[in-house]
C-alpha positions as a Markdown table, in Angstrom:
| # | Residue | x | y | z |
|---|---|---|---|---|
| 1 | Unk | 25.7 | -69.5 | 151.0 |
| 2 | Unk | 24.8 | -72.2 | 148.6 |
| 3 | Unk | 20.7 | -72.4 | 147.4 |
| 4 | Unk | 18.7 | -75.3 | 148.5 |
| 5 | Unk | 19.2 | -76.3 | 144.7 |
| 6 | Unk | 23.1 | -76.3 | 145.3 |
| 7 | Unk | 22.8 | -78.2 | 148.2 |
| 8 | Unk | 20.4 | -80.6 | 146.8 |
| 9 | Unk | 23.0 | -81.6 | 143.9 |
| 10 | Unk | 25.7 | -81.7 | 146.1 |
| 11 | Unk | 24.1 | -84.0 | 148.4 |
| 12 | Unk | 22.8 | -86.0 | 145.4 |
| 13 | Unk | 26.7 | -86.2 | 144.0 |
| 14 | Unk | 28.4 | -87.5 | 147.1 |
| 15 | Unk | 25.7 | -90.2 | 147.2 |
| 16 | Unk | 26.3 | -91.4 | 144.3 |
| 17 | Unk | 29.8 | -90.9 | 144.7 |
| 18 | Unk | 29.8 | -92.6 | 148.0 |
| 19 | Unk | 29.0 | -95.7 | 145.9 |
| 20 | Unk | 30.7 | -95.3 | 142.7 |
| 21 | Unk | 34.4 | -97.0 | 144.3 |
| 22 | Unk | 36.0 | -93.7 | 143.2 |
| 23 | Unk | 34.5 | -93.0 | 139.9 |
| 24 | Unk | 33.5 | -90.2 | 138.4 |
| 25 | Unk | 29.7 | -88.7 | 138.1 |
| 26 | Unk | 28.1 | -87.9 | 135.5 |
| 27 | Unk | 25.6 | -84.9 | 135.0 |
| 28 | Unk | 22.6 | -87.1 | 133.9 |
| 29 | Unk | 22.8 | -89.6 | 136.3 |
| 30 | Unk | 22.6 | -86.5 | 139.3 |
| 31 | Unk | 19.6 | -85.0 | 137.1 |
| 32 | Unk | 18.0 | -88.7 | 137.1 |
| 33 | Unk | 17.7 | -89.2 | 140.8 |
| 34 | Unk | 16.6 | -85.6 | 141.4 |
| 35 | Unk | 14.1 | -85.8 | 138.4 |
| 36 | Unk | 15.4 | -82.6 | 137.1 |
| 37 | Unk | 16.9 | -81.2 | 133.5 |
| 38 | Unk | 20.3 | -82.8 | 132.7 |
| 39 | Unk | 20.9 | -78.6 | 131.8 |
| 40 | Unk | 19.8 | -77.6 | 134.8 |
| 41 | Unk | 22.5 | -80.1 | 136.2 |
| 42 | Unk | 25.4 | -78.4 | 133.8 |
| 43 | Unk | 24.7 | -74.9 | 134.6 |
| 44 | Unk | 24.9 | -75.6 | 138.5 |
| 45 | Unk | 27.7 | -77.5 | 138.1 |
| 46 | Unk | 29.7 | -74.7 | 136.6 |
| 47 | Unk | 28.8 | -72.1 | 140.2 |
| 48 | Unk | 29.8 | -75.4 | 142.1 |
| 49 | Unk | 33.5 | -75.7 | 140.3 |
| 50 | Unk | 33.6 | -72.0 | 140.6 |
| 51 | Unk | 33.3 | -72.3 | 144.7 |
| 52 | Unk | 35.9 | -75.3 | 144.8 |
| 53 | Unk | 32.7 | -77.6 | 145.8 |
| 54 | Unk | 33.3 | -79.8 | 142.6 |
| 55 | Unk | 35.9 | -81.3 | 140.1 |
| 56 | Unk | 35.1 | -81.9 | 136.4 |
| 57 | Unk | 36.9 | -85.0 | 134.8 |
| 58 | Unk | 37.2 | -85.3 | 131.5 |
| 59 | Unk | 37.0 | -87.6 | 129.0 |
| 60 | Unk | 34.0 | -89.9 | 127.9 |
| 61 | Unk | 34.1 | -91.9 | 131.4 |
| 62 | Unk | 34.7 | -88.5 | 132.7 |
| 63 | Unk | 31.5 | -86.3 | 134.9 |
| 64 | Unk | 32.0 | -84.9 | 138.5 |
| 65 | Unk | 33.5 | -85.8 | 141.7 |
| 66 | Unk | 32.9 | -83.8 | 145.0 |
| 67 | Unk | 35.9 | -82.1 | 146.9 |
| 68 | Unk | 36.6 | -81.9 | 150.5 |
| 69 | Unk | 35.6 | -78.3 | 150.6 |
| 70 | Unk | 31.9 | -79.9 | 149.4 |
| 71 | Unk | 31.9 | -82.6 | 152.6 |
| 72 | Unk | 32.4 | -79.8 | 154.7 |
| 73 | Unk | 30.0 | -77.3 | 152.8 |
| 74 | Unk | 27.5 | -80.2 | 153.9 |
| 75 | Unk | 29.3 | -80.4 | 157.7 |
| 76 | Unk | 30.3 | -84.1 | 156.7 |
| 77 | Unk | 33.6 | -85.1 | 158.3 |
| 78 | Unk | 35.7 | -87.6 | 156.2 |
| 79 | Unk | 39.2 | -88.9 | 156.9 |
| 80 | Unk | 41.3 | -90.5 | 154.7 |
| 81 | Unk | 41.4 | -93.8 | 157.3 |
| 82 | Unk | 37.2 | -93.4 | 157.2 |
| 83 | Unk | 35.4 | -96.3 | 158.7 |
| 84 | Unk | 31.6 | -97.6 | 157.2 |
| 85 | Unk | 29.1 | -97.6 | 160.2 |
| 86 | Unk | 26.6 | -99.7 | 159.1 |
| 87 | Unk | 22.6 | -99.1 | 158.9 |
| 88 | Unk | 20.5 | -102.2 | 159.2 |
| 89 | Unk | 16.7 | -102.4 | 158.2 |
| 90 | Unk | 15.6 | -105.4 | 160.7 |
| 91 | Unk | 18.2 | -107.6 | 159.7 |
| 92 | Unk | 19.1 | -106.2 | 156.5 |
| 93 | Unk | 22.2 | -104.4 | 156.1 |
| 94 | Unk | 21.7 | -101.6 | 153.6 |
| 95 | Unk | 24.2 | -101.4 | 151.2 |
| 96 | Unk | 25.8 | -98.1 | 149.5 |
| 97 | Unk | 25.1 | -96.1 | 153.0 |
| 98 | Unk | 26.8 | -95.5 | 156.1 |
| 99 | Unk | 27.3 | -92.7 | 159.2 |
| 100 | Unk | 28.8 | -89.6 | 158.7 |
| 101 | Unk | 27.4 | -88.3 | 161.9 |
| 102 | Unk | 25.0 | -89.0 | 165.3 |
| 103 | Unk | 23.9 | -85.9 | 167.3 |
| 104 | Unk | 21.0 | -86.7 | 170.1 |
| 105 | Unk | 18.4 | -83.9 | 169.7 |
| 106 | Unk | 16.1 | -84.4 | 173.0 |
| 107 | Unk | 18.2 | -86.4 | 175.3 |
| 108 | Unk | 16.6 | -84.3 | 178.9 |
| 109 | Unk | 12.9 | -85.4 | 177.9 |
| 110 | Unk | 12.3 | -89.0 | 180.1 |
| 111 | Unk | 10.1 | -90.1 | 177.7 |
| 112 | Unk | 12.1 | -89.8 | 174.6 |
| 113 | Unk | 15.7 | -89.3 | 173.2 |
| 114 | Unk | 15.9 | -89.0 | 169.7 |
| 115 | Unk | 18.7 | -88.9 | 167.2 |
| 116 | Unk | 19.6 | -86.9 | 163.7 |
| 117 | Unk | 21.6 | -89.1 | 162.0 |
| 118 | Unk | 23.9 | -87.8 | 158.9 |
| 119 | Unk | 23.7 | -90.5 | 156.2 |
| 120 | Unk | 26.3 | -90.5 | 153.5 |
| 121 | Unk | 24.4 | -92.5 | 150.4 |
| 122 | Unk | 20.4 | -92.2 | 149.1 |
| 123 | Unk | 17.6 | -92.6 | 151.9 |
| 124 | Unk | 15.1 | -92.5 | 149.8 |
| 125 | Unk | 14.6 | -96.0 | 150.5 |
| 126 | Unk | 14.1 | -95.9 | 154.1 |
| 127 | Unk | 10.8 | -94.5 | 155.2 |
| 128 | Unk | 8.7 | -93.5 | 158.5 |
| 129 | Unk | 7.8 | -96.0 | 160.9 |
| 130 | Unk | 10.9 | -98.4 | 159.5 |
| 131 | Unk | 13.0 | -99.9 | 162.6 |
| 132 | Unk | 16.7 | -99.5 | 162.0 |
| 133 | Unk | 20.3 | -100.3 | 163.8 |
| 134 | Unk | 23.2 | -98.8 | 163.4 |
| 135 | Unk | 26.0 | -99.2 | 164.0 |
| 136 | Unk | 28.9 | -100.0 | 165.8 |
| 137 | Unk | 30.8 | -96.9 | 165.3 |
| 138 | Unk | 34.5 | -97.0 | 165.2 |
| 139 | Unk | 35.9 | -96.4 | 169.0 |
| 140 | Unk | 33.2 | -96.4 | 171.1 |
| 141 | Unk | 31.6 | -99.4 | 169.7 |
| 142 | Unk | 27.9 | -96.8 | 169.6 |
| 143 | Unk | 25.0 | -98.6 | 168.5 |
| 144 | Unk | 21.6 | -97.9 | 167.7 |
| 145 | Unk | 18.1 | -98.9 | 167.3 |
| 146 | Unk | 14.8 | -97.3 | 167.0 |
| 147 | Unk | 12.3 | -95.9 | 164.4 |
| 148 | Unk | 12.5 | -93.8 | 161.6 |
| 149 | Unk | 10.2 | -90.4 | 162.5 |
| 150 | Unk | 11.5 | -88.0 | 159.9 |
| 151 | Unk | 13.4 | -87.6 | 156.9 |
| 152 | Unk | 15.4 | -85.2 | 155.6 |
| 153 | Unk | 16.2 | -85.7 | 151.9 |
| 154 | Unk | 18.1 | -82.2 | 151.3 |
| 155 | Unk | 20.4 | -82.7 | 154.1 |
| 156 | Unk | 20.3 | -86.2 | 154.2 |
| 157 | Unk | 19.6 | -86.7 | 157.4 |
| 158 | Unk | 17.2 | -89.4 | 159.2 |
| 159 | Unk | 15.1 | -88.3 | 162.3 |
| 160 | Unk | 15.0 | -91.4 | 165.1 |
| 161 | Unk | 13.0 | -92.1 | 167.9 |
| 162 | Unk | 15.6 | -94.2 | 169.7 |
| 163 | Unk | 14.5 | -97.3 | 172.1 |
| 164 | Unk | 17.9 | -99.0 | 172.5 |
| 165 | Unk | 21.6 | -97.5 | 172.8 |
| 166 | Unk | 24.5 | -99.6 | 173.4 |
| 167 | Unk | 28.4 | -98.3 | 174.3 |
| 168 | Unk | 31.2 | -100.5 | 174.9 |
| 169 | Unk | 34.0 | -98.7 | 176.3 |
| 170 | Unk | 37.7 | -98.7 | 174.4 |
| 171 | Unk | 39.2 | -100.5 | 177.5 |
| 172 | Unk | 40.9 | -104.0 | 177.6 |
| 173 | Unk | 40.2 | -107.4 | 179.3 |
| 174 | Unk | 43.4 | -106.4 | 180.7 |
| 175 | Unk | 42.1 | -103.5 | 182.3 |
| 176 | Unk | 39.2 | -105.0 | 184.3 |
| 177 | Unk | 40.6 | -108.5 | 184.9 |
| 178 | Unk | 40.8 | -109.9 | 188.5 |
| 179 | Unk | 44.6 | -110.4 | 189.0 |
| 180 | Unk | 44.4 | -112.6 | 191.9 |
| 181 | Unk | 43.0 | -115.3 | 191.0 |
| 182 | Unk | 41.5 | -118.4 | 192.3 |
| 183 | Unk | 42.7 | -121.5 | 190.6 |
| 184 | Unk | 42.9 | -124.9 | 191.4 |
| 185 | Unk | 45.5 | -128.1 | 190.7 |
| 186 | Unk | 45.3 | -130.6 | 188.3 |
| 187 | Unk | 45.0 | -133.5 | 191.1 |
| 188 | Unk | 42.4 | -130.8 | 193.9 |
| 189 | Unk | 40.0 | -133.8 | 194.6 |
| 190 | Unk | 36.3 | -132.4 | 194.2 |
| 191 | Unk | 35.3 | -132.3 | 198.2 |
| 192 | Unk | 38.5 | -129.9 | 198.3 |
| 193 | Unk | 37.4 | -128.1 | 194.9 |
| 194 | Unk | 33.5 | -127.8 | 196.6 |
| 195 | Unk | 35.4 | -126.0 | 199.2 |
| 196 | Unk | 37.5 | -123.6 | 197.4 |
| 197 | Unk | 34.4 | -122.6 | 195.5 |
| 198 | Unk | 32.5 | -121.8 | 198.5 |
| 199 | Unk | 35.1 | -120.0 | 200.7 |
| 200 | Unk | 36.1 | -117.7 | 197.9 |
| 201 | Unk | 32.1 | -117.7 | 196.5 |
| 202 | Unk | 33.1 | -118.4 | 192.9 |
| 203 | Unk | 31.4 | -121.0 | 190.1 |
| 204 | Unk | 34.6 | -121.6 | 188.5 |
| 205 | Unk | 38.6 | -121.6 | 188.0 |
| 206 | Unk | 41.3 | -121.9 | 185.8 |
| 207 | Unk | 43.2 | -125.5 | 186.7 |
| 208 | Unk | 47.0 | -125.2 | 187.0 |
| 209 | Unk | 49.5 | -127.7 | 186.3 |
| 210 | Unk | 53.7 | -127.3 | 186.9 |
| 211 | Unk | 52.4 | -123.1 | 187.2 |
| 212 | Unk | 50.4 | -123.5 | 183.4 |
| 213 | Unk | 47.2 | -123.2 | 182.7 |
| 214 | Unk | 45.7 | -126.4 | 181.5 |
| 215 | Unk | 42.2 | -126.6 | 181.7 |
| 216 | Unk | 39.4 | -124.8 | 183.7 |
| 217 | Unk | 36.6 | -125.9 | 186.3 |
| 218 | Unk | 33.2 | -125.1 | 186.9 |
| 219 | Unk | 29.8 | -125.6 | 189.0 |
| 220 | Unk | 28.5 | -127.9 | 186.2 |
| 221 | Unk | 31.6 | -130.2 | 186.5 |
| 222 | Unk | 30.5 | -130.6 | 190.0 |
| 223 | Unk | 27.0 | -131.2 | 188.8 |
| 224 | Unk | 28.1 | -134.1 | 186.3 |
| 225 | Unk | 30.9 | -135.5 | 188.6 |
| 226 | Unk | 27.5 | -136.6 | 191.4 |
| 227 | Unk | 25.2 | -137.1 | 188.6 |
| 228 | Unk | 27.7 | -140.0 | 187.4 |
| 229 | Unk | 28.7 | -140.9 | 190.8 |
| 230 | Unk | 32.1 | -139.8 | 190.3 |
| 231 | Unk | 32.7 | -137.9 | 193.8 |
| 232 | Unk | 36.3 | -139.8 | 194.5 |
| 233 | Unk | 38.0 | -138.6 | 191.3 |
| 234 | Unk | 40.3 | -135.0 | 190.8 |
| 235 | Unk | 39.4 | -132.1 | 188.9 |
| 236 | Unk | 41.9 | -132.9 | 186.4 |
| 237 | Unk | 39.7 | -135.6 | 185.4 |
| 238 | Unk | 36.4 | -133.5 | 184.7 |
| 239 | Unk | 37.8 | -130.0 | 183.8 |
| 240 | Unk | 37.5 | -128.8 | 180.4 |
| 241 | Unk | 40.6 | -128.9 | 178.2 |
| 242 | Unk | 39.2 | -126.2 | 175.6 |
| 243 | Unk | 40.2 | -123.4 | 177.4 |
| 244 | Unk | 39.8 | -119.7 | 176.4 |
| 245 | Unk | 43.2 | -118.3 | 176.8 |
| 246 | Unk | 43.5 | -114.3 | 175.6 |
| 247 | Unk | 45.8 | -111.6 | 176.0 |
| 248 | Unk | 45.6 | -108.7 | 178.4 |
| 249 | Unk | 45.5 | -106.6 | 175.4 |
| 250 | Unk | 42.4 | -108.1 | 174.0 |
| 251 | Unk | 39.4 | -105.1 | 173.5 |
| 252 | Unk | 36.6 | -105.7 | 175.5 |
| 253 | Unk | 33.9 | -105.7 | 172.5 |
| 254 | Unk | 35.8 | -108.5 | 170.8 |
| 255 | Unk | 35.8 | -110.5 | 174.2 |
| 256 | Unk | 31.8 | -110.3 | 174.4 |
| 257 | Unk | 32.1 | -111.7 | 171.0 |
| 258 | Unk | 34.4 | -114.7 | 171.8 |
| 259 | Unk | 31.7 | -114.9 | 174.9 |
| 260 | Unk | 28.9 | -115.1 | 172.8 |
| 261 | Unk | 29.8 | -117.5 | 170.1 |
| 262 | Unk | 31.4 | -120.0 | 172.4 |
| 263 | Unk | 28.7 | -120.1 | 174.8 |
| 264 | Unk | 30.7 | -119.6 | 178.4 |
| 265 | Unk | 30.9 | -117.4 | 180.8 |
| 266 | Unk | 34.9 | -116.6 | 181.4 |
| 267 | Unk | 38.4 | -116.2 | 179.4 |
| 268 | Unk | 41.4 | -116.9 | 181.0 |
| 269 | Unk | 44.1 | -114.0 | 180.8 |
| 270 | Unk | 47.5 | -115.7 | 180.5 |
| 271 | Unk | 50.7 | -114.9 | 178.0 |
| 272 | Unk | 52.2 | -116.5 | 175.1 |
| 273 | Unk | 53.7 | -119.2 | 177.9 |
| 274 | Unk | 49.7 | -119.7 | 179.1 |
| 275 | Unk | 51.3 | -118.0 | 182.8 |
| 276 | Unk | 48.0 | -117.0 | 184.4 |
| 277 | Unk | 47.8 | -113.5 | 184.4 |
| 278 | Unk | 44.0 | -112.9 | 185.3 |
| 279 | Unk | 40.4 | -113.4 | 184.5 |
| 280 | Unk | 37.4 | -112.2 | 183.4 |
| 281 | Unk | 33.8 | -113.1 | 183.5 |
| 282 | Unk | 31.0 | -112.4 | 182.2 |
| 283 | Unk | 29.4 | -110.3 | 185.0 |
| 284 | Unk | 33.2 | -107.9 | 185.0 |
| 285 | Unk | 32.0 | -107.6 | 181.0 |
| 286 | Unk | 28.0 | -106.6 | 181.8 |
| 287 | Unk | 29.9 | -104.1 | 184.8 |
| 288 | Unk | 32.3 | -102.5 | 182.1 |
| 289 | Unk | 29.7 | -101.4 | 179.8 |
| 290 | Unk | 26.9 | -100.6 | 182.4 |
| 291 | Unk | 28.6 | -98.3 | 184.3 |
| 292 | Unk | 26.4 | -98.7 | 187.0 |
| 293 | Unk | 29.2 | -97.4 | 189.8 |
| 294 | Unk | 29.9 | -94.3 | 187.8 |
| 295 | Unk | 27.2 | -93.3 | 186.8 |
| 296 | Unk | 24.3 | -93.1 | 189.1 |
| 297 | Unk | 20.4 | -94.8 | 187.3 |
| 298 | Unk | 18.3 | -91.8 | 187.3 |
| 299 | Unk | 15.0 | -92.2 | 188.6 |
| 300 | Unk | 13.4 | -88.7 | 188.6 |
C-alpha cells in the first residue's frame, strides 16, 4: 500500500510528465509544486523505484519518469494508441490536461447526476463553482458539461455536478439512411415537384439526371420559384448544384458536423459514381442520438 505521501508524488510526477513530451522529471521540480523538501523528494523516490512505480534517468537532463505499474497503482488506464479528451473552462481549452477516466457517482437521484472525473495533468487551476466541458471521448463521442463541486488534489480527481450529457452513437450515415428514396428529374416541372412533395410528405429531394445525382430540391426552391413568378419553369432550373454527396461509411458525429457548418438539413448518400444510395436528414441524425424508441423518457 503506498502512503498518501507516495501517492501524492506519484500523482505530481505523471502530471508533469503528462506535459513534459516524454522528458524526464526532475526531483526539484516534483518538490516545487508540492511545496515540499527537494530531500524529502529523493528519499521517496528511492521506495518508489524499489516497487517498480518509477525510473531514474541519468545524466544532467536526467530525473524521473513514471512506469506503467505507477498508472495503474493510481487506477489510470493508458494505451499506447491513447487519445487527449479535452477539458474546456467556458470556452477555453485547458492545455497540459486531459481524461483518464468518467465514473457517474449518483446517476438514480432525479435531481442530480454527478461525475468523478480522473484528470491526467495539475487541477489546481480549476476551482469550485467553475463550469467546464469535456470532452468528446474517443468512441462514443461522451461529452460533458456542468460545475466543478469538489476537488480532489491527491487523486486528481474533479467532483461535477453535471447539467448536460451528450452521446453520439459509433454508427454510420449508412446505417440509418432511408434507402428508398424520393427523388425527382432534372426537367419534373414544379406543379409536378409540389405534388411529389406532398404525396410522399417530404421538404426535399435529391434531383437525378441519366440515374446521377446532380443537384437537390427543396420547399424553399418552391418558395423563391412563386416569389419570382417563376411557376412554369423545371426543377433543374432552381435546384441547388452544391450538393452534399457522402459515403455510407461516413460516422454519424462527423455528419452533424458537415450539417452544422454548411447550414442544411440533408446529405445525399451516393458512391464514388454519385449512384444514389440513400439519404439522411437532419431529424434521422436528432433520432440516432436521442434514442427516444429505445429507450423509454422517464417520468417518475
Amino acid at each position: 500500500m503506498l502512503t498518501s505521501v507516495q501517492k501524492e508524488i506519484l500523482q505530481t510526477l505523471i502530471n508533469l510528465y503528462q506535459s513534459s513530451e516524454g522528458k524526464s522529471i526532475k526531483g526539484e521540480d516534483i518538490a516545487e509544486v508540492m511545496n515540499r523538501n527537494p530531500g524529502t523528494i529523493r528519499n521517496q523516490m528511492q521506495s518508489l523505484r524499489s516497487l517498480s512505480l518509477v525510473k531514474g534517468v541519468p545524466g544532467p537532463r536526467g530525473g524521473y519518469k513514471p512506469t506503467i505499474e505507477a498508472y495503474h497503482a493510481l487506477n489510470i488506464s493508458i494505451s499506447e494508441k491513447e487519445a487527449k479528451v479535452p477539458i474546456y473552462r467556458g470556452d477555453e481549452r485547458l492545455e497540459d490536461i486531459s481524461v483518464a477516466k468518467i465514473e457517474f457517482t449518483s446517476v438514480p437521484q432525479q435531481e442530480e447526476c454527478e461525475a468523478a472525473i480522473k484528470v491526467l495533468g495539475s487541477i489546481k487551476d480549476l476551482n469550485l463553482g467553475d463550469t467546464i466541458k469535456i470532452g468528446p471521448t474517443p468512441v462514443n463521442n461522451l461529452g460533458i458539461m456542468g460545475e466543478v463541486v469538489g476537488r480532489d488534489d491527491m487523486d486528481n480527481i474533479l467532483l461535477v455536478d453535471t447539467t448536460t450529457i451528450r452521446s453520439i452513437p459509433k454508427q454510420t450515415v449508412g446505417d440509418i439512411a432511408s434507402k428508398n428514396v424520393i427523388s425527382l428529374k432534372v426537367d419534373c416541372k414544379l406543379k409536378d415537384a409540389a405534388k411529389i412533395f406532398t404525396e410522399n410528405k417530404i421538404d426535399g429531394a435529391p434531383v437525378m439526371k441519366n440515374g446521377k445525382v446532380v443537384g437537390v430540391f427543396t420547399v424553399t426552391d418552391f418558395v423563391h420559384a412563386f416569389a419570382e413568378d417563376k411557376e412554369d419553369i423545371t426543377v433543374g432550373d432552381l435546384m441547388s448544384t452544391k450538393v452534399i454527396i457522402v459515403h455510407e461509411d461516413l460516422k454519424i458525429a462527423k455528419a452533424i458536423e458537415i450539417l452544422f457548418k454548411k447550414s442544411i438539413s440533408r446529405l445525399i448518400i451516393a458512391d464514388k459514381d454519385n449512384n444514389l444510395l440513400g439519404i439522411v436528414t437532419r431529424t434521422d441524425l436528432i433520432n440516432s442520438i436521442t434514442n427516444f424508441e429505445d429507450f423509454p423518457i422517464y417520468t417518475n
